[in-house]
N, C-alpha and C positions, 0 to 999 in steps of 0.2 A: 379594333373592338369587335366584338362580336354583333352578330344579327340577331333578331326576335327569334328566331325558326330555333338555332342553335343553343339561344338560350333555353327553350323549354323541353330541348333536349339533354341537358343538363340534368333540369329536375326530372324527368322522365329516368333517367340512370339514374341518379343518386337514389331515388326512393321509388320507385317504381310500385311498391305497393301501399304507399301515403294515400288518403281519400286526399283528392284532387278538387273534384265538380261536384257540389251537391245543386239539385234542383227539385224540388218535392220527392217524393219516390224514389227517383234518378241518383244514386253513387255512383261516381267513377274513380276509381284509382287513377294514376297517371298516368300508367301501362295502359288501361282502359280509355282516357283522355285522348294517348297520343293516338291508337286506333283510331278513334271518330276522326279526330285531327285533320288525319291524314287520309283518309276516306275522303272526308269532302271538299280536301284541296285537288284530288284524284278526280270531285265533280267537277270545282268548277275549271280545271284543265281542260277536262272533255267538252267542256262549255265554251271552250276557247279561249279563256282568261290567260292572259302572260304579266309576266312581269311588269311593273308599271302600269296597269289597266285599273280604274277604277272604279272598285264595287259597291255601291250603294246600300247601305241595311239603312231601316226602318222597324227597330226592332227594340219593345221592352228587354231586360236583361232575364234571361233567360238562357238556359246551355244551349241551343243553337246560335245564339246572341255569342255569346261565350268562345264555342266553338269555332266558329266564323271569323273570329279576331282573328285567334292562331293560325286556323288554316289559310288564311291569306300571306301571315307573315312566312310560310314555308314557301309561297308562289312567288310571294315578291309583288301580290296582287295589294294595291292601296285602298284598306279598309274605309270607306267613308259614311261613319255615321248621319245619320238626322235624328231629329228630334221625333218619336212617334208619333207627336201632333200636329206632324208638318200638313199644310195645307197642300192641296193638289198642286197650286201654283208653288207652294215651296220645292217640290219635287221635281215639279219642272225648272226651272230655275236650278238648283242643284244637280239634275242631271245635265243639264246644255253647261254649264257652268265646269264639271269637273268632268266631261266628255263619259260620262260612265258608260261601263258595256252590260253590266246586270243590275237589278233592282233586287234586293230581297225584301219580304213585308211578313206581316201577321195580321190576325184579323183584326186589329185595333188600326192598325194601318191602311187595310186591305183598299178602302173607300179612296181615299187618300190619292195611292198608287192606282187604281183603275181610272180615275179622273186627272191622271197628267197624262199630256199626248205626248211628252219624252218620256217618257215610261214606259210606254206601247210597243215601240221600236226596239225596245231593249230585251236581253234574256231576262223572264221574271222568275223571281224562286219564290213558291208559298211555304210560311211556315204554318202547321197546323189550323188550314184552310187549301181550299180548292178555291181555281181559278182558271177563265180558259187560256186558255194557251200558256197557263203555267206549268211550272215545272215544282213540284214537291221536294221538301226537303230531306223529307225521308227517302226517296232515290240517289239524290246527293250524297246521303252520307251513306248509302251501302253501294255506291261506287266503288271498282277498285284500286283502292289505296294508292298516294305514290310514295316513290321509295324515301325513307325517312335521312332526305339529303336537300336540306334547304336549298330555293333556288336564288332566293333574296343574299344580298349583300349589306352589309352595315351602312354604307354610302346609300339605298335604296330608299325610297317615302315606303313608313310602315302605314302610316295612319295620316287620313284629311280632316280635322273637325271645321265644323262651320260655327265661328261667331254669332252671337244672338241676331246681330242686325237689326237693332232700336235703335240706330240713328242712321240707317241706310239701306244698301243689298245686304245680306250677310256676306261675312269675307271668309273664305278656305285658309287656312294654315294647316299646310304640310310640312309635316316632320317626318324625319329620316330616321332608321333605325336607330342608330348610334345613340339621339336623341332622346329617345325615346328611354334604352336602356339603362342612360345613364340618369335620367329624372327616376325613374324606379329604382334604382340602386340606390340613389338620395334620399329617396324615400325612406327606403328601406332602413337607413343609417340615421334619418334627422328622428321616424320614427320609434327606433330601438325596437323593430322586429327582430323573431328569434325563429328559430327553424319552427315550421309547422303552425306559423299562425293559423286563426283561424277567422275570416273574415266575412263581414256582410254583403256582399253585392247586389246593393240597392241604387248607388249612384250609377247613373244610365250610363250606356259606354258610349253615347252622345260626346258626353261630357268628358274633361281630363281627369278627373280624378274617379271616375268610374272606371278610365283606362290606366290609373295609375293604380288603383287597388287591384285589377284582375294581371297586372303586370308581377306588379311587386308580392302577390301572392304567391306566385310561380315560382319567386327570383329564390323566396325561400323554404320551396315546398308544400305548401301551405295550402288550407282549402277556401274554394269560393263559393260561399254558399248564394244562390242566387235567390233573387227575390224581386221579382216583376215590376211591381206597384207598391210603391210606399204605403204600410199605414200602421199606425202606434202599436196596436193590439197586435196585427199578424208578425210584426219585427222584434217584441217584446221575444213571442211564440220563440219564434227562429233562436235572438240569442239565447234562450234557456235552452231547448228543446239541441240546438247544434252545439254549443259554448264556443260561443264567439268570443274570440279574444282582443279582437282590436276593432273600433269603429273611427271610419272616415266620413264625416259627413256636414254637408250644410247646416248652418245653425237652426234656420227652421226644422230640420227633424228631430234636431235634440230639443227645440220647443217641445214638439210635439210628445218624445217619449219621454222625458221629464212630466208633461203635465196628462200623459194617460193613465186612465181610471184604471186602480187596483196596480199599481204600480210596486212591484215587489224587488226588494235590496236582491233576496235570494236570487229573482228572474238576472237579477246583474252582474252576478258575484264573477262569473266569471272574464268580464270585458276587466281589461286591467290597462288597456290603453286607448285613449281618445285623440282624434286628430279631427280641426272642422277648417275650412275653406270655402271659399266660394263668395263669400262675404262677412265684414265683422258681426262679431257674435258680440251683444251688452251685454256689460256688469252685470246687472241683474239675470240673466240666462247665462253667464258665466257661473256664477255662484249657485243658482240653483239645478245645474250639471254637475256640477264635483259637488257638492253635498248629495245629489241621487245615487253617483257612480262613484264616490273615493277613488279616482283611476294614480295608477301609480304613474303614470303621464298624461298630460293632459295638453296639445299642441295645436300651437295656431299658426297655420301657414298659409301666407301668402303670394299669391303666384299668379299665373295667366295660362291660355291657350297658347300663346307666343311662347313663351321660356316660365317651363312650369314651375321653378321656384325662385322667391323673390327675397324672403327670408322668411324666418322660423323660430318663432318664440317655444321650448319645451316645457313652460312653465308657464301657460296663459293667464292663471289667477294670477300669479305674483304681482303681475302689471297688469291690471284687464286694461284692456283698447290698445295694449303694445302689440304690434307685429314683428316684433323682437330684432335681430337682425339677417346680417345678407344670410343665404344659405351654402351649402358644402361648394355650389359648384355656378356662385352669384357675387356679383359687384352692383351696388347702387349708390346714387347719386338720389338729391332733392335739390331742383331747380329753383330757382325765383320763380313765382309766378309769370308766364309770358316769355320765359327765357326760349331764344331760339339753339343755343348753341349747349353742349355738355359741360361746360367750364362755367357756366353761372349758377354758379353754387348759393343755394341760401343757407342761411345762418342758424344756429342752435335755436330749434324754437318757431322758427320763423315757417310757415307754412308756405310749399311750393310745389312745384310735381315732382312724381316719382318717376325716374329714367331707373334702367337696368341695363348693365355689359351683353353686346349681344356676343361677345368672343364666348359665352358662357357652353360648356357642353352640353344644354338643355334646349340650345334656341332653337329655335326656328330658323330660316334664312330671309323669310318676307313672303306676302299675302299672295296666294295663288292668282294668277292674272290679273294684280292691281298695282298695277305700277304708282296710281295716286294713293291710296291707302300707304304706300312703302314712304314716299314721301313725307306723308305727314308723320310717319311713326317712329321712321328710321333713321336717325341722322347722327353722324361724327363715332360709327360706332356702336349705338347706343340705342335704345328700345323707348320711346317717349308712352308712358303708360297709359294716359289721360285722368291719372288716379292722382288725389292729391294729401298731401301726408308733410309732417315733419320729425323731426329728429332731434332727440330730448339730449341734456345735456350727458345723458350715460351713453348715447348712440345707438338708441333703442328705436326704432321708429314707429311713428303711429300714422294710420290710412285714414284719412279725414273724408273721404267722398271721391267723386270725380269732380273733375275742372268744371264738364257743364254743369254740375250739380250747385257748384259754390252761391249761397245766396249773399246777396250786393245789399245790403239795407242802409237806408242814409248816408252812403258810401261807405258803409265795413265791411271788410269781407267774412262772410259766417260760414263756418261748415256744419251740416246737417247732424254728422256723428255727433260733436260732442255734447248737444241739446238732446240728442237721443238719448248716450251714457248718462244724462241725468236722470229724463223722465223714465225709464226702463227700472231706475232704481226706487219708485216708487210703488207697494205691497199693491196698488190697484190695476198695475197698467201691467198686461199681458203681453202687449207687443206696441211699436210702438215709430211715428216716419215722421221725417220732420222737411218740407221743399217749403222754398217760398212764392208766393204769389202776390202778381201784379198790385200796386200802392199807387195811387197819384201823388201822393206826398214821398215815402219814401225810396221807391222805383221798386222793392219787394219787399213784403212782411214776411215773418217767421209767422207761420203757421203746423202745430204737432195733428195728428193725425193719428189716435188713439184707439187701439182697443184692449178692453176691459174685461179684468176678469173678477173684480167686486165693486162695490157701489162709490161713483169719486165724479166731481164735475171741476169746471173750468179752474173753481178757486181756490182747490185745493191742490188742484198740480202747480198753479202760478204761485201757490204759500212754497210748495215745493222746490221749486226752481229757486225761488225766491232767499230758502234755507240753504242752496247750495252754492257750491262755488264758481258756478255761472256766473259771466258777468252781465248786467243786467240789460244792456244793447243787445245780447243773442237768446232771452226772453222770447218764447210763443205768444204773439199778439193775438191769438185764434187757436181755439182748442177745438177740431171737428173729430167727433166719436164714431167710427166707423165700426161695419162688420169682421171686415178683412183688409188687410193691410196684402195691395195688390203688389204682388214678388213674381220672377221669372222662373223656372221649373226649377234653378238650381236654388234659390234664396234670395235674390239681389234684389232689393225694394225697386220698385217702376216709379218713379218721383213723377213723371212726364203724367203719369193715368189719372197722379191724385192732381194735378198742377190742371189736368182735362177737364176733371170732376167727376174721373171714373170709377166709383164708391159707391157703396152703398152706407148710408148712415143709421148707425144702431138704435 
């Protein structure tokens, strides 16, 4: 198979005068792309970076952000994002952790990076900021060039991402080119891309599906327009103003562009395909997205940092809360609950975890220096998720929460989602989380955790609930009306903050 370097030397020949990179101002064709490119793999060569060495960004998405990716995959140098709101100690940590030889930052980061003392030691690149004993990005990329002959191999780590770490250290998963290539090729085929998409890049390249959109952009030409920091109004801007053709995103931003002010069909007309992840998206924000967007695909994919897809539903309304099935290059199982081994299959219906084939061409091979982490995750083969879900008599599968998530009430076992697809579907409720808490009687209540975007109190969601087809033991015994429903950068509700009493109540 091919390596990352190679691949975008592909789209570099095929269309060499395709817009590539947009960044405010900033077009680049891919002729113009591969130039930067390869300039500032030419930097960080002279910086000493070899193959296998790995570089730390700190970086909103951004064409340096952008460019940074690629130029690594031509070294062989392993990209390793952070999150840009990593704390000093997370940077520390992160860099003793993946032995890194350079830091890059920006000025959102900048405080971050000068307050870790692994950091210090390291080559540092500023991007649009000074710093002492830093090195500028803008000498980087007018470095000269190295010759456009990749140094990476397919077998090579393109990319490290780190794990949220809400229930521990963060964990490193390193993936190898191959990997890498063939999750964007899947992509590319589960999404029904076509040459020359035209796409958002808002998802951080933190995250996998921020490196799966700026990958799979590539694979077919296509432009990435970037965009720093989320927000309803400036991304509306973008897809008119660029015609974006395709959105990947977390369900909270399509909350958000669905429900921003002055919201125009025109501003949308051109996105014709939708794809979200990172967390299920409810019924009621299912339907109120394809009623904004009419997209001529509308895809919900489930997947991980480990082995980026799990499976793929291309028709999310048709079944909202299905996660459809395996995908192009996935095998999954649902275990009994508490099963140790691959072979305890549970039954149609029956809720248990979600395992996936690690033989799959998207995996991972296991957590960078945690031999205990591989342990718990890895076994017979097989990728133990901690996600938990079952599988409907059509073999369609639906994600019910995680295992720690499952609330235990008078001994049932409740999952959070399908109390949420209820409440979600009611005209008052905005958003909408459901964990349980401590009961002396029943060891934990179901408790929603509601915000509101017209006027509705306790009794009218319990009439609600009440009208549907819940059954009446997975009932919210406690309705708390909050501001924000506290979520991790990418979408994934924090049950643990509200279960703290970490809220603010409306």
């Amino acid at each position: 198979m091919l390596d990352l370097g190679r691949t975008f030397l592909q789209s570099a020949e095929r269309s060499p005068d395709a817009e590539a990179l947009i960044d405010g101002d900033l077009r680049l064709t891919y002729r113009d792309w591969q130039a930067r490119i390869l300039s500032v793999a030419g930097g960080l060569r002279a910086l000493g970076l070899t193959c296998g060495d790995h570089l730390l960004s700190v970086l909103q998405n951004r064409w340096q952000a952008a460019t940074l990716h690629w130029a690594c995959q031509f070294l062989g140098v392993v990209i390793t994002p952070l999150n840009w709101r990593a704390k000093p100690e997370e940077v520390d940590y992160c860099c003793r952790d993946a032995g890194a030889r350079a830091v890059v930052f920006e000025p959102v980061s900048a405080e971050a990076v000068a307050g870790s003392k692994e950091a210090r030691s390291l080559a540092r690149i500023a991007v649009a900021c000074e710093a002492p004993g830093a090195i500028s990005f803008d000498v980087l990329a007018a470095s000269t060039p190295t010759a456009p002959q990749p140094l990476a191999r397919a077998e090579d780590i393109s990319v490290m991402l780190y794990t949220s770490g809400t229930t521990g250290r963060p964990k490193g998963v390193p993936r190898r080119h191959r990997a890498e290539r063939a999750a964007a090729l899947a992509h590319v085929a589960q999404n029904l891309y076509r040459q020359a998409e035209r796409t958002l890049g808002v998802m951080p390249l933190y995250h996998t599906m921020g490196v799966r959109s700026l990958l799979a952009s590539a694979l077919v030409d296509g432009a990435f327009v970037c965009m720093a920091r989320f927000d309803a109004a400036g991304a509306l801007r973008l897809i008119r103003d660029e015609r974006i053709s395709n959105l990947y995103l977390v369900p909270t931003l399509y909350h958000d562009l669905v429900g921003a002010a002055g919201l125009d069909a025109l501003a949308l007309a051109s996105v014709r395909k939708l794809g979200f992840a990172g967390a299920p998206m409810s019924e009621g924000l299912l339907r109120r997205v394809e009623a904004a967007f009419r997209p001529e695909l509308f895809v919900n994919h489930y997947g991980s940092s480990e082995i980026y897809t799990f499976t793929i539903a291309q028709d999310a309304v048709a079944k909202p809360g299905s996660a459809g099935r395996a995908g192009l290059n996935a095998r999954i199982r649902v275990l009994r609950l508490g099963a140790k081994r691959a072979d305890e299959l549970a039954a149609a219906g029956e809720e248990g975890e979600i395992i996936a084939e690690l033989a799959s061409d998207e995996a991972f091979e296991g957590y960078w220096k945690r031999p205990d982490a591989d342990a718990r995750a890895l076994r017979d083969g097989w990728y133990f998720t901690g996600d938990t879900g079952y599988l409907d008599a059509d073999g369609d599968l639906y994600v019910t929460g995680r295992v720690d998530d499952m609330i235990i009430s008078g001994g049932e076992n409740i999952s959070p989602v399908d109390i949420e697809s209820v409440l979600s579907r009611h005209p008052a409720v905005d958003d909408v989380a459901v964990a349980g808490l401590p009961d002396e009687r029943l060891g934990q209540r179901v408790v929603a955790f509601v915000r509101l975007r017209a006027e509705a109190d306790a009794e009218m969601l319990d009439a609600h609930c009440r009208g549907s087809a819940l059954a009446n033991y997975k009932r919210p015994r406690e309705y708390v009306f909050v501001r924000e429903i506290p979520k991790s950068p990418v979408g994934k509700i924090l049950r643990r903050k509200l279960v703290a009493g970490e809220y603010e109540c409306a």
